[in-house]
ZAZAMI-507510 format. One line per 5 residues: number of its first residue (from 1); their letters; for each residue x, y, z of N, C-alpha, C. Coordinates in steps of 0.1 Angstrom, whole numbers. Layout:
NUM> a> X,Y,Z,X,Y,Z,X,Y,Z; ...
***
This chain:
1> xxxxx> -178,282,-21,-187,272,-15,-181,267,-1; -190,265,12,-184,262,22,-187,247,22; -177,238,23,-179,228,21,-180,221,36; -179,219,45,-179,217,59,-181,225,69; -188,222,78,-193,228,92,-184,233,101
6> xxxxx> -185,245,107,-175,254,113,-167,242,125; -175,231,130,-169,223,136,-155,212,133; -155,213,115,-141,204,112,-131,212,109; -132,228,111,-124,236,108,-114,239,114; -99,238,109,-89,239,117,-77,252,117
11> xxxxx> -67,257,128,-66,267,130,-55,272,116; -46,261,112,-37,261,104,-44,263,89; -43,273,80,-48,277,70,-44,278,62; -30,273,59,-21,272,48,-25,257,41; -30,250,47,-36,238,38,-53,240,37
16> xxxxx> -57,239,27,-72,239,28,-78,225,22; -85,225,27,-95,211,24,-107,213,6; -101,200,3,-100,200,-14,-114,187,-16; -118,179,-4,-132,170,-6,-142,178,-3; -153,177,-14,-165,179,-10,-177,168,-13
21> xxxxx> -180,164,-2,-194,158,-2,-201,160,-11; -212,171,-11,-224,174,-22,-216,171,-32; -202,174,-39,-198,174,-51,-196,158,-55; -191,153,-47,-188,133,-47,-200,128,-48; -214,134,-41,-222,125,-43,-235,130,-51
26> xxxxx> -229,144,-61,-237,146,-75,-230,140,-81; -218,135,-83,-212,127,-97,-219,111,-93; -218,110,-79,-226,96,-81,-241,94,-82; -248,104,-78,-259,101,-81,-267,106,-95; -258,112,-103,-263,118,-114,-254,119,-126
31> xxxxx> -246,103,-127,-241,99,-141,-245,89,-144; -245,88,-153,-253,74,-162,-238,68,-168; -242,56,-166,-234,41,-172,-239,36,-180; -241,38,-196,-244,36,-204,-234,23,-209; -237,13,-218,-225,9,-226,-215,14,-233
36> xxxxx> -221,26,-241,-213,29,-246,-205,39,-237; -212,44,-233,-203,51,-223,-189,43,-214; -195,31,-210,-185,25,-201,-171,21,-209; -175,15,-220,-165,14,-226,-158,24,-232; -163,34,-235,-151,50,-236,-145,55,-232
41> xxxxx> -149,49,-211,-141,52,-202,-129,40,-200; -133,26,-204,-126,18,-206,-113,22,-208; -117,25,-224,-110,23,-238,-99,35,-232; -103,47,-228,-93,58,-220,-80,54,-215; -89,47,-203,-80,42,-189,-68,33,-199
46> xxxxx> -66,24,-209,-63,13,-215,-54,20,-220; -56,38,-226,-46,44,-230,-37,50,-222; -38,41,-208,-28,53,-196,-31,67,-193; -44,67,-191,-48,82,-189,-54,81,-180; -54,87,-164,-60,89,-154,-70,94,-155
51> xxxxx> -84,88,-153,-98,92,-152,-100,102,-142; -109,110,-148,-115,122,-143,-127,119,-132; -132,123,-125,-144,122,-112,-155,119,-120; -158,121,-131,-169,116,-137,-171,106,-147; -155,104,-153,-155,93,-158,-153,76,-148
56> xxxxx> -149,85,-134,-148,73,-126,-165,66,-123; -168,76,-122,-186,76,-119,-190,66,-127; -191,65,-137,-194,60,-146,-189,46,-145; -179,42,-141,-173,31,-137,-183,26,-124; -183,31,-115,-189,32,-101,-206,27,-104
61> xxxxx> -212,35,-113,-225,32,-115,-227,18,-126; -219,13,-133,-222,3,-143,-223,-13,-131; -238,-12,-129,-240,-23,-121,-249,-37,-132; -246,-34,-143,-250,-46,-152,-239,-59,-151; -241,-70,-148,-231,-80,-147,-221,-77,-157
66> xxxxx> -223,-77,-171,-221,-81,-183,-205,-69,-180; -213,-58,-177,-199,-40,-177,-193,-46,-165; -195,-51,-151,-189,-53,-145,-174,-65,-147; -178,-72,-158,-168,-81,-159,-162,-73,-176; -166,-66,-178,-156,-58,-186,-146,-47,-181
71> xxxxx> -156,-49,-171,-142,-34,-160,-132,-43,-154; -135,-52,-152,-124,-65,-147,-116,-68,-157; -123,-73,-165,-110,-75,-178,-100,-61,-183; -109,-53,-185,-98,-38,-186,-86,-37,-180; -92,-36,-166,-83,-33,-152,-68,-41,-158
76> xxxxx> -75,-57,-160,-67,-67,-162,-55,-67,-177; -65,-63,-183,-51,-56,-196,-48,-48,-191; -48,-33,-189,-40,-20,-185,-37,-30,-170; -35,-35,-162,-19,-39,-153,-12,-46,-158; -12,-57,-172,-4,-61,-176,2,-53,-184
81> xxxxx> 0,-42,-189,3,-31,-199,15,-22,-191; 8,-20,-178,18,-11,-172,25,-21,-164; 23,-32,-153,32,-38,-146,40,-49,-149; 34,-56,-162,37,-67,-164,31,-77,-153; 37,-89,-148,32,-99,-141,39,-95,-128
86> xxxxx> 44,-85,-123,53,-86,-111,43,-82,-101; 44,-87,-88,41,-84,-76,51,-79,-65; 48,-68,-61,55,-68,-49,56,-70,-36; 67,-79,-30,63,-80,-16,69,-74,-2; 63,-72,3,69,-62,17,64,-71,29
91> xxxxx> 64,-66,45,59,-71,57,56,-56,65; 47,-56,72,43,-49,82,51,-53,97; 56,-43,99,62,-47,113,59,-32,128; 51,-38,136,40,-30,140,52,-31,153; 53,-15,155,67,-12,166,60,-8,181
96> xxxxx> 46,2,178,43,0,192,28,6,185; 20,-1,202,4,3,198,0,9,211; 7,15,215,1,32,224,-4,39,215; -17,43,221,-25,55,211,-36,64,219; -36,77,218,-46,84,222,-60,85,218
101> xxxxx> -57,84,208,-70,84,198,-83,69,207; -94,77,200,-102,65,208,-116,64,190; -109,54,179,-112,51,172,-123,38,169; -134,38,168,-141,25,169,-142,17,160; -132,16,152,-125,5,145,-116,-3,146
106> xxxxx> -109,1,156,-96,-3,161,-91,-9,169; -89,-12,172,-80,-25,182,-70,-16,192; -66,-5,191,-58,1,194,-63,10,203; -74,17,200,-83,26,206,-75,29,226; -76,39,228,-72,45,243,-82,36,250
111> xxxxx> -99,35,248,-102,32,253,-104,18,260; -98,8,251,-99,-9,252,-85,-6,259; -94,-11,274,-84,-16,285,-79,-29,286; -85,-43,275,-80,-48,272,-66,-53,262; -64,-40,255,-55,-39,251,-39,-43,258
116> xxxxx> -29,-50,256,-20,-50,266,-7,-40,258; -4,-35,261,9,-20,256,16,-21,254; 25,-19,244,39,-21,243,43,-16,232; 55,-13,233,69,-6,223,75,-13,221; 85,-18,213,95,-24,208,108,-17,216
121> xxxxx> 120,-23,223,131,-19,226,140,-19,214; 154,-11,210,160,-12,202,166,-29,201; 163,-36,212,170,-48,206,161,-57,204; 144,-50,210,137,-64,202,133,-57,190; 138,-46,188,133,-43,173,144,-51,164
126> xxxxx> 157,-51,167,169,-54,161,166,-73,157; 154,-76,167,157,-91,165,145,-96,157; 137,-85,159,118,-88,147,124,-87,133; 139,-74,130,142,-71,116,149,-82,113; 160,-90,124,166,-100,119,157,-112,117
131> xxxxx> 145,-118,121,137,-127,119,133,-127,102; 127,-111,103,123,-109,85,137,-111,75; 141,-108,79,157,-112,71,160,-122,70; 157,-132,77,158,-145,75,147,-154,66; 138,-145,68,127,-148,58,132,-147,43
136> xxxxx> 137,-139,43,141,-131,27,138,-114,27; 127,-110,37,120,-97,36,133,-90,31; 131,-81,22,135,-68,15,132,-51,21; 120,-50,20,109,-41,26,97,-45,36; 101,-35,39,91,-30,57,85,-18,57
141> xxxxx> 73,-19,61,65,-7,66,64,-8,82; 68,-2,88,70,4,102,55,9,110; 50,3,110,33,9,117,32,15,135; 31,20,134,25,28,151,11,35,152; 10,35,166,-2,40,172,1,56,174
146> xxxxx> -11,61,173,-8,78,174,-6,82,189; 7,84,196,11,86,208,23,97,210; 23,103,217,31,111,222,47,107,221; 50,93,224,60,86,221,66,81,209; 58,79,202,65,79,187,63,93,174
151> xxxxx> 73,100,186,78,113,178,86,112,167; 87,125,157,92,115,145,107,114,148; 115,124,160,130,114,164,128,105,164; 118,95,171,117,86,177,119,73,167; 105,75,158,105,73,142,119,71,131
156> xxxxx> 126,79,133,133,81,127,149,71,128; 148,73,149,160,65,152,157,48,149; 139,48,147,139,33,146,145,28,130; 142,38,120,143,41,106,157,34,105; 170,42,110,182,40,113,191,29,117
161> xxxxx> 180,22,128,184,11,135,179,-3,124; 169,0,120,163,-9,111,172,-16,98; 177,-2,92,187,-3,79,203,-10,84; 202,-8,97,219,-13,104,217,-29,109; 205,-31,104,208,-49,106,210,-56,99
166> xxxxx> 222,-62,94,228,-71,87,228,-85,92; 222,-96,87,224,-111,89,226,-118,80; 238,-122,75,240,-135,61,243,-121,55; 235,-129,44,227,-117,29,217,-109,34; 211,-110,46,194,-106,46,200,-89,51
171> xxxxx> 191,-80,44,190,-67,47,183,-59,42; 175,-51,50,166,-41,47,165,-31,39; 163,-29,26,164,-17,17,155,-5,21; 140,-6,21,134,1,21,125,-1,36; 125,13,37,117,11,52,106,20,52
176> xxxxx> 92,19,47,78,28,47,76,29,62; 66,40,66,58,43,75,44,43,72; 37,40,86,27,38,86,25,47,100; 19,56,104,21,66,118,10,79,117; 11,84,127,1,94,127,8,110,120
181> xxxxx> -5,120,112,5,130,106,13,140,118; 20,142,110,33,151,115,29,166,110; 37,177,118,38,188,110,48,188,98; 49,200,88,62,201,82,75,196,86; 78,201,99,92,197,108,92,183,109
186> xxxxx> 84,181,113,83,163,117,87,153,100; 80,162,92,82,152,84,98,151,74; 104,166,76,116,163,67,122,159,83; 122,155,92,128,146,105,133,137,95; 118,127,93,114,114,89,120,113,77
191> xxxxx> 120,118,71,126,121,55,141,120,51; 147,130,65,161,128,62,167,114,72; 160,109,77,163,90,76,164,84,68; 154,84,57,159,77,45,144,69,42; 136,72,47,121,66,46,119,67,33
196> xxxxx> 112,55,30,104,54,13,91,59,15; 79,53,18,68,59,15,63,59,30; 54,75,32,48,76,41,36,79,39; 27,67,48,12,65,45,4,69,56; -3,78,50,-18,81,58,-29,77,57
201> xxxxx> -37,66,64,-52,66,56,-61,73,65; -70,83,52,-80,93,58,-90,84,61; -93,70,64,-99,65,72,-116,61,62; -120,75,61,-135,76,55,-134,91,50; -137,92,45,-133,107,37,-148,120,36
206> xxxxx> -160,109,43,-174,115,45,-170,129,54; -167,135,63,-166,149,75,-178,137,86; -189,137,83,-198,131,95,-195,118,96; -191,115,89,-192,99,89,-180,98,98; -172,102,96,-156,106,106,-157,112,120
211> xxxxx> -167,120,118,-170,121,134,-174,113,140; -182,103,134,-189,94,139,-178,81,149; -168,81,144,-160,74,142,-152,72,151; -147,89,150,-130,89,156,-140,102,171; -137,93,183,-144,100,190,-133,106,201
216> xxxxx> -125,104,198,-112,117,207,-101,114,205; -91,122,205,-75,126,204,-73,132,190; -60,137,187,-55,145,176,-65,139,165; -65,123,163,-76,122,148,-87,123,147; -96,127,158,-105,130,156,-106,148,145
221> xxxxx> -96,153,141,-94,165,136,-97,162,116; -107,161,107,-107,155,99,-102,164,91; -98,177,92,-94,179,79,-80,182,79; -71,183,91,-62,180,99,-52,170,90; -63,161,91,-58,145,86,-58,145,74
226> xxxxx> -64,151,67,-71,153,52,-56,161,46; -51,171,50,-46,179,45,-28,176,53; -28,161,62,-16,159,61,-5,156,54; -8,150,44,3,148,34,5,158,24; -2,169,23,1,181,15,15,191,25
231> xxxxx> 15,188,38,24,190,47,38,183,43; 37,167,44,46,162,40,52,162,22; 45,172,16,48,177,-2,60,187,3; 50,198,13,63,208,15,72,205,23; 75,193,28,87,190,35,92,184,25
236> xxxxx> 89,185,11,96,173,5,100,163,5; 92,156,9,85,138,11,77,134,3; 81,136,-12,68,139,-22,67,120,-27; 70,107,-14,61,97,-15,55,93,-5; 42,95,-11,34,91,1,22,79,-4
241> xxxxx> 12,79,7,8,66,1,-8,71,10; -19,65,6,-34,69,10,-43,61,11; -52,63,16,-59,52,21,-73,55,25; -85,41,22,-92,43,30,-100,28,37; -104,33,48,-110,18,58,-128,18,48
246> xxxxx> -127,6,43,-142,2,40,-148,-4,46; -159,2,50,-168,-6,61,-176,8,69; -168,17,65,-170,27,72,-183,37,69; -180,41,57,-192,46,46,-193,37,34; -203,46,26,-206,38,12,-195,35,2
251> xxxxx> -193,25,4,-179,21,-10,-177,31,-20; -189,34,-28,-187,43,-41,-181,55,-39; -185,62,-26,-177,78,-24,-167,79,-19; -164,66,-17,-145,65,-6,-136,64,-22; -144,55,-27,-138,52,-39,-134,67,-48
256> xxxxx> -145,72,-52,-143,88,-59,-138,98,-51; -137,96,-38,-132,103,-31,-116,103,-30; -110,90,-29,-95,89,-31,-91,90,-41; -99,89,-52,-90,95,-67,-92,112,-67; -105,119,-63,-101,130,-59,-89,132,-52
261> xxxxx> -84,126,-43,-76,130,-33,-63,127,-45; -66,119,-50,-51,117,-65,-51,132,-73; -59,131,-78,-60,144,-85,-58,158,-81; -60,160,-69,-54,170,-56,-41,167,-57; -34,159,-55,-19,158,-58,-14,161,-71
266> xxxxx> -16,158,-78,-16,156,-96,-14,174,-100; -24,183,-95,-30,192,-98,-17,200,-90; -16,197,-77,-8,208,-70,10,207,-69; 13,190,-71,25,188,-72,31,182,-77; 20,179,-92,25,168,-101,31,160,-98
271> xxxxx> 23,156,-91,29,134,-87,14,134,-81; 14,118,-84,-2,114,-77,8,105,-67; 1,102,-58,7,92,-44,10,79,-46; 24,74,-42,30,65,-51,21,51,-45; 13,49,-38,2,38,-33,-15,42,-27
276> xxxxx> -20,35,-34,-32,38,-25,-33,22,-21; -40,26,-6,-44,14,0,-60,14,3; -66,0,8,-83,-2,9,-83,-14,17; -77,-13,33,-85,-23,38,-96,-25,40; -103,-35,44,-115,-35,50,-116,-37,65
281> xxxxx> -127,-35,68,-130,-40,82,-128,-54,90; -120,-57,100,-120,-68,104,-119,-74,118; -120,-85,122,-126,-83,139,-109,-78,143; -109,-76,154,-101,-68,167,-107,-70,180; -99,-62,187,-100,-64,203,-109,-52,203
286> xxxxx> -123,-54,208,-131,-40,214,-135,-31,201; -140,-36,189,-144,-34,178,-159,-22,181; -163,-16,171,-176,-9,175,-178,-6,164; -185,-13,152,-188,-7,140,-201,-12,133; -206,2,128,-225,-2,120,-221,-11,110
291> xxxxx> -225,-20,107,-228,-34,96,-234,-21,87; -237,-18,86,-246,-10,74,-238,-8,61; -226,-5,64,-215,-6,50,-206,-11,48; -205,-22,57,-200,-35,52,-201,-40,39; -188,-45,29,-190,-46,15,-189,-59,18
296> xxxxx> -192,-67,1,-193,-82,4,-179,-85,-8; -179,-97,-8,-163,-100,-16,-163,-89,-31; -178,-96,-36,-181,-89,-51,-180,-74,-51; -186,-69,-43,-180,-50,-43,-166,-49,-43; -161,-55,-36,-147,-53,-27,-139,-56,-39
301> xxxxx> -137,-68,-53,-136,-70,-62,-139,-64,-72; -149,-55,-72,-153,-47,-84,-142,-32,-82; -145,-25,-69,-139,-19,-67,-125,-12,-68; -118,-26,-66,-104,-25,-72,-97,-25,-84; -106,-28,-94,-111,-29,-105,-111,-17,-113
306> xxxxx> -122,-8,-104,-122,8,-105,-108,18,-107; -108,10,-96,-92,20,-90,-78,17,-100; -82,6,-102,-70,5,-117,-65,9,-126; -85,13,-133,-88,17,-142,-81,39,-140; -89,40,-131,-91,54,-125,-78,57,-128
311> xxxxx> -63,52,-120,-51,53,-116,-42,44,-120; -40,45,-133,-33,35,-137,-17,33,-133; -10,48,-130,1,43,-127,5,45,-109; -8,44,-100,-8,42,-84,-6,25,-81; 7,23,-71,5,8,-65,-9,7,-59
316> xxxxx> -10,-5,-58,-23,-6,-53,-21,-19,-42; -21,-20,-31,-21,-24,-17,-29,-34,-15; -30,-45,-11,-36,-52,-4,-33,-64,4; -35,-61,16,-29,-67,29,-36,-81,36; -28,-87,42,-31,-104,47,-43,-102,55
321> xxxxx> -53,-88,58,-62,-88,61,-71,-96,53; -72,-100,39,-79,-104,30,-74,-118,28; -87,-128,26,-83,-143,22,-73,-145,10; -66,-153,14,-56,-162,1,-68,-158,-10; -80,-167,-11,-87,-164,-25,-87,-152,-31
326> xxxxx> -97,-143,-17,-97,-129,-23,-84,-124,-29; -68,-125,-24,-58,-120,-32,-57,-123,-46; -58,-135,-42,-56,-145,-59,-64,-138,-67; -76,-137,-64,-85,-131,-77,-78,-115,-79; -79,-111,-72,-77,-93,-73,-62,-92,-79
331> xxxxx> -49,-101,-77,-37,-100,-84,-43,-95,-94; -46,-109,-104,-51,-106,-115,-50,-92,-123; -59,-84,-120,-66,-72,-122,-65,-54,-113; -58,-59,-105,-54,-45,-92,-44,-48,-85; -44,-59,-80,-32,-51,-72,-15,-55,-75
336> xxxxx> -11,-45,-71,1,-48,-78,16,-51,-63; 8,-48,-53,19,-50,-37,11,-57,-31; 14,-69,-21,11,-76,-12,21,-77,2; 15,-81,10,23,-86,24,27,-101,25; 35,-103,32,35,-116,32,44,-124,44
341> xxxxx> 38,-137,51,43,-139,61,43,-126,75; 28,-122,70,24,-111,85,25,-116,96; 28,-113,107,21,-115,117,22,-98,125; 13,-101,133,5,-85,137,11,-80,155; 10,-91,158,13,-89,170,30,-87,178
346> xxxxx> 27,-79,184,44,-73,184,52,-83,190; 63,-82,186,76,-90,188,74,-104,183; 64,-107,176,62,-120,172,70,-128,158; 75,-115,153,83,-125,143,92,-136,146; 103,-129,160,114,-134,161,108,-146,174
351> xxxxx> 96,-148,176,91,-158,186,83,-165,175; 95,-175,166,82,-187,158,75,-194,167; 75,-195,180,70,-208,185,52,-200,191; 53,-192,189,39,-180,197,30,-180,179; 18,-189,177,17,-192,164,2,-183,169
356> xxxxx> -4,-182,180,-14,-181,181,-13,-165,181; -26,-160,179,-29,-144,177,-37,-143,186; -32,-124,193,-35,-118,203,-45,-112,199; -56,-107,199,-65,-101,197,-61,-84,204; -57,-90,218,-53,-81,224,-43,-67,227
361> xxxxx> -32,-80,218,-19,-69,213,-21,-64,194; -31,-67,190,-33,-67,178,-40,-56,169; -36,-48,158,-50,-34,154,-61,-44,150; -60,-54,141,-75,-64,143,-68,-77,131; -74,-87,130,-70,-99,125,-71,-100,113
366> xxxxx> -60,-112,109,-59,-114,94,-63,-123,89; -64,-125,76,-70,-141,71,-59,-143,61; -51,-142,58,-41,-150,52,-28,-152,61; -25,-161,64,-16,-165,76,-4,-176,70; -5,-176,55,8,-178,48,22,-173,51
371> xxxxx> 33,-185,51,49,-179,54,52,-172,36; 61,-159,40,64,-156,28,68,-169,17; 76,-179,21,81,-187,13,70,-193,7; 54,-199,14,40,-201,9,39,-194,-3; 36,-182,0,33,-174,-12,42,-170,-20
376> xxxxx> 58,-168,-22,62,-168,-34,60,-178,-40; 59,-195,-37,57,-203,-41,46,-207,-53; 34,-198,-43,20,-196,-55,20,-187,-59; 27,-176,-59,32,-166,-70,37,-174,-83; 46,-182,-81,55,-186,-89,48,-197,-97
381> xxxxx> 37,-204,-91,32,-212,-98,21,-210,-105; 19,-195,-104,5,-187,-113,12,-180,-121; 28,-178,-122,33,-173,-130,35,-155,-126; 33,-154,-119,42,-141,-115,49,-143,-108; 56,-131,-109,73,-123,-106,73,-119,-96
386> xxxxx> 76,-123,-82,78,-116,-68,89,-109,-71; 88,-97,-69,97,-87,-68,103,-81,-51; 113,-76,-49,117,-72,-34,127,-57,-43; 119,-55,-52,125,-42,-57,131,-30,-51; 139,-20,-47,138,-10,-39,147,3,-50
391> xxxxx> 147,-2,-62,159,9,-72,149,18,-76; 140,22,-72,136,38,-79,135,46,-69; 132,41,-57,133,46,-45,152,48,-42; 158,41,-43,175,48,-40,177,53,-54; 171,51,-64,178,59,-74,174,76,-79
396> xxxxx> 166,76,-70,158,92,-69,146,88,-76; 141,79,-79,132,75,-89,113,78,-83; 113,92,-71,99,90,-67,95,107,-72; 84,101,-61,75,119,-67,73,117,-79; 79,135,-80,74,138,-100,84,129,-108
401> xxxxx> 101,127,-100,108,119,-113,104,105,-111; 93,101,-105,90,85,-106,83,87,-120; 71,98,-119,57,101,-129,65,101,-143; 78,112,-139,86,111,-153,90,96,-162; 90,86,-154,95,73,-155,85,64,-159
406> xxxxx> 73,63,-150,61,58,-157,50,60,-158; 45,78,-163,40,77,-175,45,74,-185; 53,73,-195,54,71,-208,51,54,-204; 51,46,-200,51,31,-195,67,26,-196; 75,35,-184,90,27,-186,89,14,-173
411> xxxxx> 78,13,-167,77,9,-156,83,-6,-155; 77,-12,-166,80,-26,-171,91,-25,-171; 97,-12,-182,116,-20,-190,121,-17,-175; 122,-11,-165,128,-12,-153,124,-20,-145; 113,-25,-142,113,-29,-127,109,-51,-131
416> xxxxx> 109,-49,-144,111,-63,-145,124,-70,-145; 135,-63,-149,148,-70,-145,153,-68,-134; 147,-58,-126,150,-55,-111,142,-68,-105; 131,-70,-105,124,-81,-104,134,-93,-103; 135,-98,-112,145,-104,-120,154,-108,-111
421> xxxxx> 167,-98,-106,177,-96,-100,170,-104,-83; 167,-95,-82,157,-100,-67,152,-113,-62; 144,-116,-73,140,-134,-67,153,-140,-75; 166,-137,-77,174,-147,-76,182,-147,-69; 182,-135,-58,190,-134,-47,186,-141,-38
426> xxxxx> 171,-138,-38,157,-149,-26,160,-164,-28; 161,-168,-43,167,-179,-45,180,-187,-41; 189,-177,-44,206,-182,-40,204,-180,-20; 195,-174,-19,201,-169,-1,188,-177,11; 174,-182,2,160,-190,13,156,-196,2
431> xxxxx> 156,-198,-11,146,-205,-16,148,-221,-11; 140,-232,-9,141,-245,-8,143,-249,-24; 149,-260,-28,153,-267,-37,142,-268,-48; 139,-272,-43,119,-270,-52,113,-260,-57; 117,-249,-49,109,-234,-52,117,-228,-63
436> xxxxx> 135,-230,-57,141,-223,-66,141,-233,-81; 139,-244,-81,141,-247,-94,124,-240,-106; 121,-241,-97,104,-235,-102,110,-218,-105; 112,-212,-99,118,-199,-97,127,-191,-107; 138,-206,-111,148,-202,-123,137,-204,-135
441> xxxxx> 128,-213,-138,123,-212,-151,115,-201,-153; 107,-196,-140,98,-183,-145,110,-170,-149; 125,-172,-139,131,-163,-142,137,-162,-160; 137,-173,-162,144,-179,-179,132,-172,-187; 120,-177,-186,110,-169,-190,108,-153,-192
446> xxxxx> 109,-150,-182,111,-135,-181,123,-128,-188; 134,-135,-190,142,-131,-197,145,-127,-210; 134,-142,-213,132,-141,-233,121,-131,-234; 114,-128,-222,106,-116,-229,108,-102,-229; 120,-101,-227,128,-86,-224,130,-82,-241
451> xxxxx> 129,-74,-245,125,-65,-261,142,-63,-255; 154,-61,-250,165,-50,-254,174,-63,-254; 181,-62,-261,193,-72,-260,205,-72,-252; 206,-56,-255,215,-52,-237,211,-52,-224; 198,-48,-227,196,-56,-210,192,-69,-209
456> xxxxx> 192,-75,-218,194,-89,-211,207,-94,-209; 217,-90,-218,230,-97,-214,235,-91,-200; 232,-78,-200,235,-74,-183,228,-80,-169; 213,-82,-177,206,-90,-167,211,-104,-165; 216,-114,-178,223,-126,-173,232,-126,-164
461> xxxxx> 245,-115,-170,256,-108,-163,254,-108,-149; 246,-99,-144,243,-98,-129,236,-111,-124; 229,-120,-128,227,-133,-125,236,-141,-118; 248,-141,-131,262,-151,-125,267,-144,-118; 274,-133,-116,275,-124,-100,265,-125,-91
466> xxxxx> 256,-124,-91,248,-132,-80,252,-144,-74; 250,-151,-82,251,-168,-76,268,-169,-76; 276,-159,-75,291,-157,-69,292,-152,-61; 280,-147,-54,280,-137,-36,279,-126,-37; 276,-117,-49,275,-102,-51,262,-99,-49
471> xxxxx> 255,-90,-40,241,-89,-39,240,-74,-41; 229,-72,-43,221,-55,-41,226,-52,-53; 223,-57,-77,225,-53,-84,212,-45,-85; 210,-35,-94,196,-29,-98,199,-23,-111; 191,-18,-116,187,-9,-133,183,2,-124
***
């Protein structure tokens, strides 16, 4: 079957393009969501089994209120099943927004001459990492614009410079990318830096709808993009992370479309992609986008919902683009990583007094404009676990040996006392008086619900070495 027009066809042939349209949108337009049905796809997911394209359908089509708040509750047992109450938190740190590409979503776009330009030098990069370190930050995702200049040396030496900043206690474990794809070469560059997850989002996963979209430079190439991180499999970079922009096309086929895109991994390299992400659309400098598929809170909420269900052991992303509320509800039930204490605009961490947002220097604006310390706070007061985890990633723990790890559900017995470890470092090194005392009882909490008796005495163990100056313990 030719699935695409001689126009998206690209010269490189060793990767082939695995979405098809007609196929995504006969499962959506020709499955029935029955009750009983929904709940068999439920009852599945509940057992840690990754839904199939048609059982997702079926999730996708159940528009009766009544199934819609059953897919929410599902969602909401199977993440406590697999994550427990931990959240993870990281920051975005946006290094430079030169870009060729001329995207009409974006803030970035070649063509908004409003845009004002800039890179990070090695020492205002050195002073944005020590700002987040002073915060508490753990993890960073490193974001750029697709340019000629952030080659993956380039990438790489930031990777480098990043991990060599030490202040106090504060230091950077893990360092993700966020960048344009690479060849094979480029990516074991990137790889042999020491990068955790490298993320692509294919934007809209429709072929037309993407032309529509991306109207010049290297991303305008969709299947290019599509078939980038199968590149970064054979470089052996087997964590990556996927994505798609909503607003773009119809929610339901982006939705079946990136769990296709899971199951394409699953199928070829046994590992599904250790995050999927789903922002939405939001204002920027020089914006150009049809309202036509714009979702409203309640899709946007159902959706993630889906994806829980679909992919039970994928993080699931959601960024300070979305209101305090909207996170609050979606915790709950999907997502399992958040940001926190963003700010977007370059060099702005280590300038607290610059409170106001550039539109100009910005990919587009946020609505949660909470300090990390804010939100662990309401973390902690809803009763979850801020985590600054980074031990499966240094312990070889990705790709297929992550899958080895949590499918059987070992996810919990590791990453809750790693958890654990973590907000008591956050505690002994930024918490305020107040937070941390709030902090140690959710920690005491968490402790009595550990099923192993050895690891809790180790987990006490490494506690009191903590609060004696010993940092970076892990499981």
């Amino acid at each position: 079957m030719k699935f695409y027009p001689e126009k998206y066809k690209i010269k490189d042939q060793r990767m082939k393009p695995f979405i098809d349209p007609e196929e995504i949108w006969d499962y959506i337009n020709n499955t029935e969501s029955t009750k009983e049905r929904v709940r068999e796809v439920i009852a599945k997911a509940l057992n840690k089994e990754r839904l199939n394209l048609k059982e997702t359908a079926v999730l996708i089509n159940a528009n009766d209120p009544e199934l819609i708040e059953e897919i929410k509750q599902g969602a909401k047992t199977l993440k406590e099943k697999v994550y427990g109450n931990r959240i993870v938190l990281f920051a975005p740190l946006y290094v430079g927004n030169k870009c060729t590409n001329n995207c009409e979503y974006c803030g970035f776009k070649a063509s908004n001459k409003d845009a004002i330009r800039q890179t990070l030098s090695d020492n205002e990069l050195i002073k944005e990492v020590e700002a987040l370190e002073d915060n508490g930050q753990k993890r960073l995702i490193l974001v750029y614009g697709e340019h000629k200049h952030y080659s993956p040396e380039f990438i790489a030496k930031n990777v480098k410079t990043v991990y060599s900043v030490k202040k106090g206690n504060g230091e950077i474990r893990r360092v993700n990318i966020n960048a344009a794809p690479l060849d094979i070469d480029g990516f074991r560059t990137v790889k042999d830096a020491g990068i955790g997850t490298y993320q692509i989002f294919q934007e809209t996963y429709h072929p037309e709808a993407y032309a529509k979209y991306h109207l010049g430079g290297k991303k305008r190439d969709f299947e290019y993009r599509l078939t980038s991180l199968d590149r970064a499999q054979e470089a052996g970079l087997d964590d990556v992370g996927i994505g798609a922009l909503f607003g773009l096309y119809d929610w339901r086929y982006e939705v079946l479309a990136m769990v296709r895109h899971t199951n394409h991994f699953e199928a070829c390299y046994n590992v599904g992609p250790h995050t999927i992400s789903f922002p939405r659309i939001q204002d920027a400098s020089a914006v150009n986008v049809d309202p036509k598929y714009m979702i409203t809170d309640d899709e946007f909420t159902r959706l993630i919902a889906i994806l829980r269900l679909a992919v039970p052991y994928t993080g699931l992303i959601l960024t300070a683009r979305e209101s305090e509320q909207v996170r609050r509800e979606v915790m709950s039930f999907g997502v399992s990583q958040i940001d926190g204490g963003t700010k977007l605009e370059l060099g702005s961490y280590h300038e607290s007094q610059n409170e106001e947002q550039n539109l100009n220097r910005e990919q587009f604006a946020i609505n949660d404009n909470r300090s990390l310390a804010e939100i662990i706070d309401e973390l902690i007061e809803n009763e979850y676990l801020p985590s600054f985890c980074t031990a499966c990633y240094r312990l070889g723990r990705t790709g297929e040996h992550f899958m080895e790890f949590s499918v059987p559900g070992f996810i919990k017995r590791f990453c809750t006392p790693n958890a654990i470890l973590t907000l008591a470092e956050y505690i002994e090194d930024y918490a305020t008086p107040e937070v941390a005392d709030k902090a140690w009882r959710i920690i005491n909490k968490e402790i009595k619900g550990l099923d192993d008796e050895k690891v809790v005495c180790l987990v006490n163990e490494r506690i009191e070495k903590i609060k004696q100056g010993e940092r970076d313990m892990y499981f």
